[in-house]
C-alpha positions in Angstrom: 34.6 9.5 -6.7 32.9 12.6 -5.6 29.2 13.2 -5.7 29.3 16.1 -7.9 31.9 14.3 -10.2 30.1 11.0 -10.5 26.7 13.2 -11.7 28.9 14.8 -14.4 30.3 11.8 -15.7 26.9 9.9 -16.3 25.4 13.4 -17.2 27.8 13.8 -19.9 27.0 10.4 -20.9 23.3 10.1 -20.9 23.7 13.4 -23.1 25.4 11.9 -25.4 23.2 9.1 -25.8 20.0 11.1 -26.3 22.0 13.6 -28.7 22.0 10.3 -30.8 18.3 9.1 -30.1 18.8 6.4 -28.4 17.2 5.2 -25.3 19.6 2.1 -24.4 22.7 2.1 -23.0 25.2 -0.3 -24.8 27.2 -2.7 -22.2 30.5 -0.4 -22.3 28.3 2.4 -21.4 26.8 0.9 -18.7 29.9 0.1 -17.5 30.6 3.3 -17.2 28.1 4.0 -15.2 28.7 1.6 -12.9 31.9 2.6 -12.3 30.9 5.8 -11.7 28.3 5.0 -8.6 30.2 2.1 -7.5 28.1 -0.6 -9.1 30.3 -3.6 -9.0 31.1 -5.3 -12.5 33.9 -7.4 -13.7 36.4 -6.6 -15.6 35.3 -6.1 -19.6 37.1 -4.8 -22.4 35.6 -3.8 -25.5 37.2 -5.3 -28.9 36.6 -4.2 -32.0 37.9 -7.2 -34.4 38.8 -10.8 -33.6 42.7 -10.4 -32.8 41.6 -7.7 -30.8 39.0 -9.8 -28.4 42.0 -12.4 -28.5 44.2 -10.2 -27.0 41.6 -8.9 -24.2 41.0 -12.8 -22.9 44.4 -13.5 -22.9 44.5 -10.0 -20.6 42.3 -12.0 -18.3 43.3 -15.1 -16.5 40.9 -18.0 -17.4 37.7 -18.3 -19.4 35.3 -15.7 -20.4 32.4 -14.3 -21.4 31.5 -12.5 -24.4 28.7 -10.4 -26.0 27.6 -8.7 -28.7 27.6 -4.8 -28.4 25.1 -3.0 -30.3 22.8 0.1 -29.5 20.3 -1.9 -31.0 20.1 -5.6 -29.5 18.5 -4.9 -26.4 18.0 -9.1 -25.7 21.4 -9.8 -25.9 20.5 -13.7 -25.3 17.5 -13.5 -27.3 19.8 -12.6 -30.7 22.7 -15.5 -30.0 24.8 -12.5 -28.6 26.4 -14.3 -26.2 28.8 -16.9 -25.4 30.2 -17.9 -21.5 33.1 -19.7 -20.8 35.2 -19.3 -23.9 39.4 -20.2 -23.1 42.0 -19.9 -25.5 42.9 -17.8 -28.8 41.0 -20.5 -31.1 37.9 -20.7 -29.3 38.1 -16.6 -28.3 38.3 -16.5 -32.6 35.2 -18.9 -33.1 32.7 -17.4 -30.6 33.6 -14.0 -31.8 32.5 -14.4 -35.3 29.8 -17.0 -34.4 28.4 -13.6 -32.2 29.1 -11.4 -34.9 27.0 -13.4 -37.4 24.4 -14.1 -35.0 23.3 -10.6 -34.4 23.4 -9.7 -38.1 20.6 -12.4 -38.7 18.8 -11.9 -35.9 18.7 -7.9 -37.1 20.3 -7.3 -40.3 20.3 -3.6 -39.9 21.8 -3.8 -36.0 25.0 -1.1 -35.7 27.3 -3.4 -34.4 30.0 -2.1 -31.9 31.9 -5.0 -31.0 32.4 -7.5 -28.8 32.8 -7.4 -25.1 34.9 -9.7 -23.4 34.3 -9.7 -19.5 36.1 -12.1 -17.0 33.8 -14.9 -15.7 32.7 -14.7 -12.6 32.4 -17.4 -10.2 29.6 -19.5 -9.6 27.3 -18.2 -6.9 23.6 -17.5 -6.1 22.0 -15.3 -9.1 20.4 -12.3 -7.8 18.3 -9.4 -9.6 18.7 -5.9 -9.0 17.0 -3.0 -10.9 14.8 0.1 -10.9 11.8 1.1 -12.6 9.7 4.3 -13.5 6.4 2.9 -12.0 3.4 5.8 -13.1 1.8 5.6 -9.6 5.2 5.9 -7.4 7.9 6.9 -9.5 11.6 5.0 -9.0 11.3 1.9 -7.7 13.7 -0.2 -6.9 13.4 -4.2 -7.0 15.2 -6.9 -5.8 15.1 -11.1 -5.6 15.7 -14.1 -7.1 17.8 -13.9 -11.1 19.3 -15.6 -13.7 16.4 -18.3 -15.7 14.5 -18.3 -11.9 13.9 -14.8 -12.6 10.7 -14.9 -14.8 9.6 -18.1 -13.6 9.6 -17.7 -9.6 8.9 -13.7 -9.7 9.9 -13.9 -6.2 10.7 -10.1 -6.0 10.1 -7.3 -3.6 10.1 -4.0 -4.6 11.1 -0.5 -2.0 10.7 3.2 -2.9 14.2 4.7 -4.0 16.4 6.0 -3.3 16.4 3.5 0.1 19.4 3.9 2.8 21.6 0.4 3.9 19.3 -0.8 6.0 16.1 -0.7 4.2 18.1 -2.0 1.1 19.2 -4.9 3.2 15.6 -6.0 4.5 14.7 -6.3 0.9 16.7 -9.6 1.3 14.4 -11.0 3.8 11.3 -10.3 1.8 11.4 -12.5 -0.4 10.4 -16.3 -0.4 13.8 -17.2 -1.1 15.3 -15.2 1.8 16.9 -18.8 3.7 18.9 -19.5 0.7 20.6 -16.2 0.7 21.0 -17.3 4.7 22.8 -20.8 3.5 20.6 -23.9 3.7 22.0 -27.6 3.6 25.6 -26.6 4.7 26.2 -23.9 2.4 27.5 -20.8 2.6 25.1 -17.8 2.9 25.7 -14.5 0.3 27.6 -11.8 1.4 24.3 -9.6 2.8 26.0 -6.3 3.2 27.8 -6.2 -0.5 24.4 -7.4 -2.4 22.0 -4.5 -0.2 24.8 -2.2 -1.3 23.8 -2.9 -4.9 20.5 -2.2 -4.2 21.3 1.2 -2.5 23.8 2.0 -5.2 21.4 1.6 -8.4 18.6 3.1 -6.0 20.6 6.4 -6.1 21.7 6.2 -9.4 17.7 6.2 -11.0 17.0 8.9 -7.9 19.5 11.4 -9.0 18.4 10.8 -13.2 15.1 10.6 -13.1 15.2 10.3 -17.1 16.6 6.5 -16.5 13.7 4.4 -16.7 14.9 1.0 -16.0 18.1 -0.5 -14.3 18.6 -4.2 -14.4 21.4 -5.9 -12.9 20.9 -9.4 -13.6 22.1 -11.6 -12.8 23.8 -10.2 -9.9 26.3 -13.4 -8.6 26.2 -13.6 -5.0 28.9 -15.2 -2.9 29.7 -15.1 0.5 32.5 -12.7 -0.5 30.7 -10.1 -2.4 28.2 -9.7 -5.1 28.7 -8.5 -8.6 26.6 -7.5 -11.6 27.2 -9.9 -14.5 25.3 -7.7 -16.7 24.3 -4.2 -16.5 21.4 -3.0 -18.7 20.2 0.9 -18.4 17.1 2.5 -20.7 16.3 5.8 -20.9 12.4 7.3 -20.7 11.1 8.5 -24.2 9.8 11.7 -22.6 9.6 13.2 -20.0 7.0 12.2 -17.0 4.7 15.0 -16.2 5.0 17.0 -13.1 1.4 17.2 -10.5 0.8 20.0 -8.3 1.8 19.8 -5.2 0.0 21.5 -2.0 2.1 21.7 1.3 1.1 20.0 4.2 -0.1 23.5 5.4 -2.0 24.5 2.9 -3.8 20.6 2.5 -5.0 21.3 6.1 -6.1 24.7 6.0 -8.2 23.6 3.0 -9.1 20.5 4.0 -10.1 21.8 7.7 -12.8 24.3 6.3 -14.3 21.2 4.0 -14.4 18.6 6.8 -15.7 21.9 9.6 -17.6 24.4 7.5 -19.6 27.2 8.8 -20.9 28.2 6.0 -22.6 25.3 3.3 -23.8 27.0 -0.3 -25.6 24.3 -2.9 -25.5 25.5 -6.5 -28.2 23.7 -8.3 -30.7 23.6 -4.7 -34.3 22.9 -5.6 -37.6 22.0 -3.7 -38.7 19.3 -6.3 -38.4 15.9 -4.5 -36.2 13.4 -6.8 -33.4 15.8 -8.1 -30.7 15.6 -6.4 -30.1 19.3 -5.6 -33.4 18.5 -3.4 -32.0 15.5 -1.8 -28.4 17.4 -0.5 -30.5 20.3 0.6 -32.6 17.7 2.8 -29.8 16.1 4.1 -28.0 19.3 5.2 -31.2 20.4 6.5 -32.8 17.3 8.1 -29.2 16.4 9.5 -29.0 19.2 12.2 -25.9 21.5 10.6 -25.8 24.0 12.8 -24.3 26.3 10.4 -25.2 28.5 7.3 -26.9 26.6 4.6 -27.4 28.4 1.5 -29.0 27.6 -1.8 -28.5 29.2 -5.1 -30.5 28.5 -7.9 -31.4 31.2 -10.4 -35.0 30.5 -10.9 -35.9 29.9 -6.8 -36.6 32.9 -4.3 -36.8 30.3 -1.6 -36.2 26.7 -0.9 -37.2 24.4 1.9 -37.8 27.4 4.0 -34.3 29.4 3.4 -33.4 32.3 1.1 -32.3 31.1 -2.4 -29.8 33.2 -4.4 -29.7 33.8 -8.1 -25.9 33.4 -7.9 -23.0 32.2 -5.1 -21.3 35.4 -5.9 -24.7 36.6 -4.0 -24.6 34.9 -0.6 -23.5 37.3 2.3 -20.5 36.4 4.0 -17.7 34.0 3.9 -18.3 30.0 2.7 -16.4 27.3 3.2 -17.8 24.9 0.9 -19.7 24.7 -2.3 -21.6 21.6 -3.1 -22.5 21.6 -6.5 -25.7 19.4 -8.0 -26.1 20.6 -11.6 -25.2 19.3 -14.9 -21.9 19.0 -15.9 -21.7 21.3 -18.9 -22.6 24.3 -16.4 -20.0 23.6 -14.0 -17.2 25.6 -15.2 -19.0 28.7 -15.6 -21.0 28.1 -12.1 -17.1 26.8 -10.6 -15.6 30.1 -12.3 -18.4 32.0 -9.8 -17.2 30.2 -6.7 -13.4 30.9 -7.3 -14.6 34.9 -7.5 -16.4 34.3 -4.1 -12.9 32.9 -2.5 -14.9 30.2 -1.5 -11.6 27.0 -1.0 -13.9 24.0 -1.6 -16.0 22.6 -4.4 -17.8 19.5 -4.0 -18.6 18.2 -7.3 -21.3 15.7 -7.5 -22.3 15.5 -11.3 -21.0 13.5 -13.5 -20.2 13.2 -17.2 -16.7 14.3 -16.8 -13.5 12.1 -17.4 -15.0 9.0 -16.8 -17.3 9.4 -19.8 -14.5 10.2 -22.0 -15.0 14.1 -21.5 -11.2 14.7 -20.6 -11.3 18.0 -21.8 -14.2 19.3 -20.1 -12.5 17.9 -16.6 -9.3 19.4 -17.4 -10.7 23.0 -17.9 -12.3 22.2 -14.3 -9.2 21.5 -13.3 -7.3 24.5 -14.6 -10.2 26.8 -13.3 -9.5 25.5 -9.4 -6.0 25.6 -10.0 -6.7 29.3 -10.9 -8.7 30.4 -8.0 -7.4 28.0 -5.6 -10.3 26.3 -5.3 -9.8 22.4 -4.3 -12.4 20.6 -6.1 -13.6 16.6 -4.7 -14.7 14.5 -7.3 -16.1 14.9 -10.2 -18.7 12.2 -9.9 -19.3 11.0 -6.2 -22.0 10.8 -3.6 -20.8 13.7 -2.0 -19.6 13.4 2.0 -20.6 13.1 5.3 -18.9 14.7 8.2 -20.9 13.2 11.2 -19.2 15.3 14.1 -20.2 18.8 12.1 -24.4 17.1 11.9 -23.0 17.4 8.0 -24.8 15.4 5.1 -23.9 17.1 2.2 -25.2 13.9 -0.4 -28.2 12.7 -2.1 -27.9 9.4 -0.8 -29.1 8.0 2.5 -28.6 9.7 6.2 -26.0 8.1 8.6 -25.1 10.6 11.7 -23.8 7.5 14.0 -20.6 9.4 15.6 -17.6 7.8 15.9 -13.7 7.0 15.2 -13.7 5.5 12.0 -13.3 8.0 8.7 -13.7 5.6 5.7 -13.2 7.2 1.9 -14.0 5.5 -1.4 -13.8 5.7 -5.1 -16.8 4.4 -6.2 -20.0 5.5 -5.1 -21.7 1.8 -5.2 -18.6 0.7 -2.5 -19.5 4.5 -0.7 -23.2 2.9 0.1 -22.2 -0.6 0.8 -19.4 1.2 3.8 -22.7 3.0 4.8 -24.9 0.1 4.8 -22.0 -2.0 6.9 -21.8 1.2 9.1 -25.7 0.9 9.9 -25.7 -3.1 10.1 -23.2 -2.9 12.5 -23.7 0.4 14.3 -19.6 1.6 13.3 -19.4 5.2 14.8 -18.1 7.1 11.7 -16.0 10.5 12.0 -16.8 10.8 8.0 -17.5 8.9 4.7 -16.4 10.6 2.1 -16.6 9.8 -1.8 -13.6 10.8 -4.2 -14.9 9.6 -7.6 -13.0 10.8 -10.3 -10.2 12.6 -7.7 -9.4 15.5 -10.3 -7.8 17.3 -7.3 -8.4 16.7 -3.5 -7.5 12.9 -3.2 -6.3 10.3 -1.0 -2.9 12.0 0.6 -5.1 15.3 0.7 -7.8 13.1 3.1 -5.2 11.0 4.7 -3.1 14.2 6.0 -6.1 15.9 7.5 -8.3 12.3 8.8 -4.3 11.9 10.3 -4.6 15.1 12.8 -8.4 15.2 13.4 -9.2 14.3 16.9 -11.9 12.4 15.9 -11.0 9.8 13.8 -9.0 6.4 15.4 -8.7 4.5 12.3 -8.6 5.6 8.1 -9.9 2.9 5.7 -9.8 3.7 1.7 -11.2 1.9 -1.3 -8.7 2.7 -4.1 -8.3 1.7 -7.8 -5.6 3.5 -7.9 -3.4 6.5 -6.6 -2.5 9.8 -8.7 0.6 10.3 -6.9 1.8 7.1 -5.1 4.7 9.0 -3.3 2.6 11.5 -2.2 0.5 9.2 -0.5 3.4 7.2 1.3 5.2 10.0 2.8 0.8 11.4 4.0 0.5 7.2 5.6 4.3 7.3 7.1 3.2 10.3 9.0 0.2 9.2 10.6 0.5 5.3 11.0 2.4 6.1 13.9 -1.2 7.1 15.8 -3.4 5.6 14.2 -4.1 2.7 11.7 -4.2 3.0 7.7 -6.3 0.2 6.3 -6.5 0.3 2.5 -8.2 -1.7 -0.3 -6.6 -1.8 -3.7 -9.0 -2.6 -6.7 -8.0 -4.6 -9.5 -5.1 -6.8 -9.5 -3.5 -6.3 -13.0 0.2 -6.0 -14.1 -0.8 -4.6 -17.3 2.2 -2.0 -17.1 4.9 -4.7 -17.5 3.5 -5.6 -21.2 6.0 -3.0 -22.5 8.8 -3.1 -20.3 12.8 -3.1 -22.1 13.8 -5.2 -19.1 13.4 -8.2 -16.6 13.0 -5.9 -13.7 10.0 -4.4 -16.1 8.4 -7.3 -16.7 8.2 -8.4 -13.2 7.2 -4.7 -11.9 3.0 -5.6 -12.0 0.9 -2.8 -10.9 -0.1 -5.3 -7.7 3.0 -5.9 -6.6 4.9 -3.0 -6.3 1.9 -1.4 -4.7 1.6 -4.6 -2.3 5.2 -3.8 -1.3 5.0 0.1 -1.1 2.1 0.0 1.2 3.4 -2.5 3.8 6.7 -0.1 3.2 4.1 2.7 4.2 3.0 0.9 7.2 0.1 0.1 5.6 -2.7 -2.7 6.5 -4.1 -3.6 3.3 -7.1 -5.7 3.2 -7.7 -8.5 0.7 -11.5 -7.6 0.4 -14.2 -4.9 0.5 -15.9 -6.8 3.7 -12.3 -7.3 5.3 -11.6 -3.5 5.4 -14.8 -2.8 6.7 -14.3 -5.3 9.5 -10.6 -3.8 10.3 -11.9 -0.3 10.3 -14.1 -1.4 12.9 -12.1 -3.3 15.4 -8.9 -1.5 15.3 -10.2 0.9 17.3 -11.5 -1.1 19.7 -8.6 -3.1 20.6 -5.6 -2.2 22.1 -2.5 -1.9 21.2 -0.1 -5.6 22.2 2.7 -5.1 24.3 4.6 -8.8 22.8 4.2 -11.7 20.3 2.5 -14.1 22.7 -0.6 -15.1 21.8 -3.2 -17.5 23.8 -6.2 -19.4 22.6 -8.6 -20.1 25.1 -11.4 -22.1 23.9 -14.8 -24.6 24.9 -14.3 -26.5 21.6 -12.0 -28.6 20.7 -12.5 -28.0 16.8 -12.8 -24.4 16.9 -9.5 -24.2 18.6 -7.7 -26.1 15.6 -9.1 -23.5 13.4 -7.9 -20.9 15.4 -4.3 -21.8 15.6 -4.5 -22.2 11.9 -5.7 -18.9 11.5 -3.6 -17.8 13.9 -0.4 -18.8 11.7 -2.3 -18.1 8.9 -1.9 -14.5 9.8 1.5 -14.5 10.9 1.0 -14.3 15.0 2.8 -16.8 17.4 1.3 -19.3 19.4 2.9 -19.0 23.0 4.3 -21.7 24.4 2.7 -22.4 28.0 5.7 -22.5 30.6 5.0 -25.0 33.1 3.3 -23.2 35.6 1.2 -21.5 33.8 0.2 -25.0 32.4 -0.2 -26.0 35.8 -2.2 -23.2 36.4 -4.6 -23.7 33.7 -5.2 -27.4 34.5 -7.2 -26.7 38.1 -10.0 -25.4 36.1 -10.1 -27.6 33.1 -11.6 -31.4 33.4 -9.6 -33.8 33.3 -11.1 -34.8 29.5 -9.7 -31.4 28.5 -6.4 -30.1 27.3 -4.1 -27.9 28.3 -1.0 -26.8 26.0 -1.9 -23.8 23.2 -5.0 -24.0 22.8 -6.6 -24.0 25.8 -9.4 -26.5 25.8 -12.0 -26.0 28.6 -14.3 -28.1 27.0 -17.9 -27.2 26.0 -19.9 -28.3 29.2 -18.1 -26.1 31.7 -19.8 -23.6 33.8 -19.4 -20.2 33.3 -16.7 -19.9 35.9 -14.3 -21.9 34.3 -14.5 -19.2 31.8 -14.4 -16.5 33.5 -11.2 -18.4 35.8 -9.5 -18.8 32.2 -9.7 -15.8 30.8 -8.6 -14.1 34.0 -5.5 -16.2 34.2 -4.6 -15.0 30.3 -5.2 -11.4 31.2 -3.5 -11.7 35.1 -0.1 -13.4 33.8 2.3 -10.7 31.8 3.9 -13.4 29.8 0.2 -13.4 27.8 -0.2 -10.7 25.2 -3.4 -11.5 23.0 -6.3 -13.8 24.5 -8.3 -15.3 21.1 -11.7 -17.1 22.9 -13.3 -19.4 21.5 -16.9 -20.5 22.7 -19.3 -22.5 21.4 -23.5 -22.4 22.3 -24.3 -24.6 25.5 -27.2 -24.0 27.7 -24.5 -24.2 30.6 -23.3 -21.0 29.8 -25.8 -19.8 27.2 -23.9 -16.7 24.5 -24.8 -13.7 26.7 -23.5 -14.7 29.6 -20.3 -15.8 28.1 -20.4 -12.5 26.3 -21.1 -10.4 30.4 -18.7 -11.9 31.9 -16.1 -11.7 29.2 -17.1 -8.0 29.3 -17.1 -7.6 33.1 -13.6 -9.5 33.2 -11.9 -7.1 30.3 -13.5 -4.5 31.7 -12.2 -4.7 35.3 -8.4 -5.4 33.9 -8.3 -2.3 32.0 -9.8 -0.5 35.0 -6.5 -1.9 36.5 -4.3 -0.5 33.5 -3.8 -4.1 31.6 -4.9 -3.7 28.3 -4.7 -7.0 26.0 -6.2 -7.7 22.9 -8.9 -10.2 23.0 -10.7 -11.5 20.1 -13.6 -13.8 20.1 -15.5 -16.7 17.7 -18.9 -17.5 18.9 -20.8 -21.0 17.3 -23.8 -20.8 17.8 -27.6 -20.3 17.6 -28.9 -17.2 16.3 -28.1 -15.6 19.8 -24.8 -15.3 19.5 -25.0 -12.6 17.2 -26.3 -10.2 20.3 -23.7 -11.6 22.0 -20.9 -10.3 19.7 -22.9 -7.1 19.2 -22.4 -6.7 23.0 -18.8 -7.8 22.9 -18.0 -5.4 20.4 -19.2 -2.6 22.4 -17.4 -3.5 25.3 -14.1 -3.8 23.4 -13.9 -7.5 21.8 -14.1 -7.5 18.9 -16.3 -10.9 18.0 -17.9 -12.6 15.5 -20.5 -15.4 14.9 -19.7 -18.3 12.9 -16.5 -17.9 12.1 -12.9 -18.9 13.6 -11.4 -16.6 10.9 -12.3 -13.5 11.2 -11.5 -12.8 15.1 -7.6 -13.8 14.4 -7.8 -11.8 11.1 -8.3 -8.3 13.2 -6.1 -9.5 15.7 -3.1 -10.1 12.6 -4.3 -6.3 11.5 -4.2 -4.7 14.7 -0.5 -6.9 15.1 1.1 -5.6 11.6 -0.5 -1.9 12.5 1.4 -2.2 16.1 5.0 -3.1 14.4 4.6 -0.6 11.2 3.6 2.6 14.0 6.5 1.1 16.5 4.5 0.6 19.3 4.5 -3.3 19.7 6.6 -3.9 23.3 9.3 -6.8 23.6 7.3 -9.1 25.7 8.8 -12.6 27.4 
């Protein structure tokens, strides 16, 4: 069937089913749109009366199944509605009437349709397939185990839709149960190809209606000769979703670019009393060192902290890029009406009392006023930013002007000072902190696009509760994981959205797991806590990029290097399997009390040359990809020189153009804490007292390498 005759068909249907008020499809009607996208269903015949479902079984050759059909019995099994395996006129007669009265008693005022007889399928692996309108990322489409399992396991992945073949088909290995699909014990595995092409059918279906809320095919019976919907089950939205503005990528980074490198700074609300915040941000801007324009406007100042104070922003001379606002929230729409008049792009929006006291209205007429002016407005409610390469510290909170690679962006401003306090504890270079608070306009995808082209910034991390437009965000990550790493945080681990879902694939769509799945889908690292994040952002950019899977532990201890290899499988790298001669070669500088194999044990009382004799070996032979080192505290070679001559060795091979990542857990005293200070600045990353942590920026740096494509085959 042709596109554009398909579309008519279940246009003309859906039609018809809201010209009735109804948001449920009926199983004939479903079948219809099945049919119509190429959904595969079994045969089915609708019958009105009992001789007529007796004379559509005997049409079909062996038993059947048959259901109740009524616009209002969404749970067809919940009502007694349906009956498998019936065979023969007298049994076809029985179950249609026991259906029949059923469904009146499970709803006495249910319009009853009839009865559909379908042909039974075979028996085969039960599969799920559907859809769902999720609010953050629109159609989804999910896939995994079905039948009873379906509810019990929850072992489902979830893509954005519409997906092409082969996206649709690695939905099959992402679940749990993916070796059954394969065939276990002698069995045949499903027919892989005819399942994904269920997935990509119903993923285009709910992509070209976006009024279909929920698909579910379930179960789907898989065999290894095809793969057919037993049941098809589509629901319609009660109203339709509302549409966001959307900003091109052009006009996100002309805006964005004046915000993040402003020449001209105006603060409505500046003052010279210490304590109020207009005080603090004018400090900041001032202390900090930006070299350009820094205005103030307050209507009762003639001059403060030294510089001209205007009465309004309409006043200041010239052109500005950004206006950071620190007054009270009922005088912002006025004051934000001013700045739109001055053509001024950006509106930094400290104060709160907006939405997230229940003042909706108030933020929406902020909202509308930006939109009117095209002024992009960050926050209501934050901390304000800091963009270290411009000397700009437009907050009220605490300096930090350490330069560097990392641009790191939160929701809240209590996680905002903790990133700053991690920043300072750890001396992380930052190219920019910035808060987002409330994100009535300039949000996530906004920041991502432009921290994604700045020539500053190595590595984005974001604290997020949630995302105003999830797709928006995806295609802003797909564009610039391939150069650089996205490491997110995703607050609050809910699936309160399934509580009113019409269908299994509803029920199972949790807020967590469909945006665990669309972020990994994005290339996305996401980190499971606020500490983990902050440790990613800071390592990614120091190590480099592997070239292959083959990882190598090299350690003094015997019970550090257990933990490492658990941590190492833990997060999903591959131990390497020592060829002989590498084995060989390892075992001239290890004791014969030592251990060769994966991992390396040197032992704790070696010198430091067997060290440095190891870890050249790892980085000399090509077969090596990743070194992980583990050393523990010995007066024979005391932390920091372990830590200089892992340096000097790294060092020299990079000078040489071999680039590894190498990761490091000290044990210790208290001095190997310089010691992984001195590490980390000389590109390891390494940490003190722990064996996890090392492998877990090693697994982030591995899952960035295969989501941006460059992760090299390797032997």
């Amino acid at each position: 069937m042709r596109a554009e005759d398909r579309t008519a068909r279940v246009r003309a249907l859906l039609d018809a089913v809201r010209a009735e008020g109804r948001t449920a499809l009926t199983a004939p009607e479903g079948k219809v749109v099945a049919d119509a996208y190429g959904i595969a269903v079994p045969g089915e015949e609708l019958a009105t009366d009992v001789d007529g479902a007796v004379a559509c079984a005997a049409r079909f050759a062996g038993p059947v199944v048959m259901k109740i059909v009524s616009p209002d019995i969404l749970h067809k099994t919940d009502a007694g509605g349906v009956v498998v395996g019936v065979e023969g006129a007298a049994d076809v007669r029985a179950a249609f009437h026991r259906i029949v009265e059923n469904a009146r008693a499970y709803d006495a005022d249910a319009r009853i349709h009839g009865v559909q007889v379908q042909e039974l399928l075979p028996e085969g692996q039960e599969v799920i397939v559907g859809a769902v309108t999720d609010p953050t990322f629109g159609k989804v489409v999910a896939f995994g185990l079905g039948g009873v399992l379906v509810e019990v396991l929850e072992d489902v992945t979830f893509r954005l839709a519409p997906v092409g073949p082969d996206e649709a088909l690695s939905m099959l290995d992402s679940i749990r149960a993916a070796p059954v699909l394969r065939g276990v014990r002698g069995q045949e595995g499903v027919d892989r190809w005819a399942v994904a092409e269920q997935i990509r059918r119903v993923s285009e279906l709910v992509a070209d209606f976006p009024e279909i809320a929920e698909v579910d095919l379930n179960p789907v019976i898989a065999t290894a000769h095809g793969a057919v919907a037993a049941d098809i089950r589509v629901i319609l939205s009660e109203a339709p979703a509302e549409s966001r503005r959307r900003y091109s990528r052009e006009e996100i980074l002309a805006s964005t670019r004046r915000l993040m490198q402003p020449r001209s700074v105006a603060v409505i609300g500046a003052s010279n009393e210490p304590g109020k915040i207009g005080n603090s941000v004018m400090r900041n801007l001032v202390d900090g060192g930006f070299a350009g324009d820094i205005h103030p406007v307050n209507p009762r100042a003639d001059d403060i902290l030294g510089r001209k104070a205007y009465k309004s922003v309409t006043d200041v001379p010239g052109e500005v890029d950004v206006a950071v606002f620190a007054i009270p929230a009922r005088f912002v729409a006025a004051a934000l009406t001013e700045v739109g008049r001055k053509g001024i792009p950006n509106a930094v929006l400290i104060p709160s009392g907006f939405a997230e006291t229940g003042e909706h209205a108030l933020q929406e007429e902020i909202v509308a006023i930006g939109e009117r002016y095209g002024v992009r407005l960050l926050g209501p409610n934050i901390y304000g930013y800091y963009s270290t390469w411009q000397d700009l510290c437009a907050t009220f909170c605490t300096p930090y002007d350490v330069k560097g690679g990392v641009a790191l962006t939160s929701q809240s401003g209590g996680i905002g000072m903790a990133i700053l306090g991690f920043a300072r504890a750890t001396r992380t270079g930052v190219s920019a902190i910035v808060g987002l608070g409330n994100k009535s306009d300039l949000d996530e995808d906004d920041l991502l696009t432009w921290f994604g082209e700045d020539p500053h910034t190595q590595c984005i991390a974001m604290h997020l509760e949630d995302l105003k437009d999830g797709r928006a965000f995806v295609e802003a990550a797909r564009a610039t994981v391939p150069k650089k790493p996205v490491v997110v945080l995703k607050a609050g681990r809910t699936a309160a959205g399934a509580k009113a879902a019409g269908s299994h694939t509803g029920a199972l769509a949790g807020d967590d797991a469909v945006y665990d799945d669309i972020l990994r889908q994005a290339g996305v690292i996401r980190a499971p806590g606020l500490n983990d994040m902050l440790e990613y952002a800071r390592a990614l950019p120091v190590l480099p990029a592997p070239r292959g899977d083959n990882v190598v532990i090299i350690t003094g201890a015997g019970g550090s290097g257990v933990l490492l290899s658990d941590a190492v499988t833990d997060n999903g790298l591959k131990l390497m399997e020592i060829p002989p001669d590498l084995d060989a070669a390892f075992r001239r500088f290890i004791p014969p009390f030592g251990a060769a194999g994966n991992p390396v044990d040197i032992t704790g009382g070696e010198p430091p040359s067997t060290y440095e004799a190891t870890i050249r070996l790892g980085l000399e032979d090509p077969r090596v990809h990743a070194l992980v080192l583990g050393y523990w505290h010995t007066i024979v070679t005391p932390p920091m020189v372990f830590a200089e001559l892992t340096a000097r060795v790294v060092a020299e091979f990079r000078e040489r153009g071999v680039e590894k990542p190498v990761v490091a857990s000290l044990a210790g005293d208290v001095e190997v804490e310089e010691a992984c200070q001195y590490l980390f600045e000389r590109g390891v990353a390494a940490y003190p007292y722990t064996t996890e942590k090392p492998v877990a920026v090693l697994g982030a740096k591995y899952r960035w390498a295969r989501a941006a494509g460059v992760l090299g085959g390797g032997t």
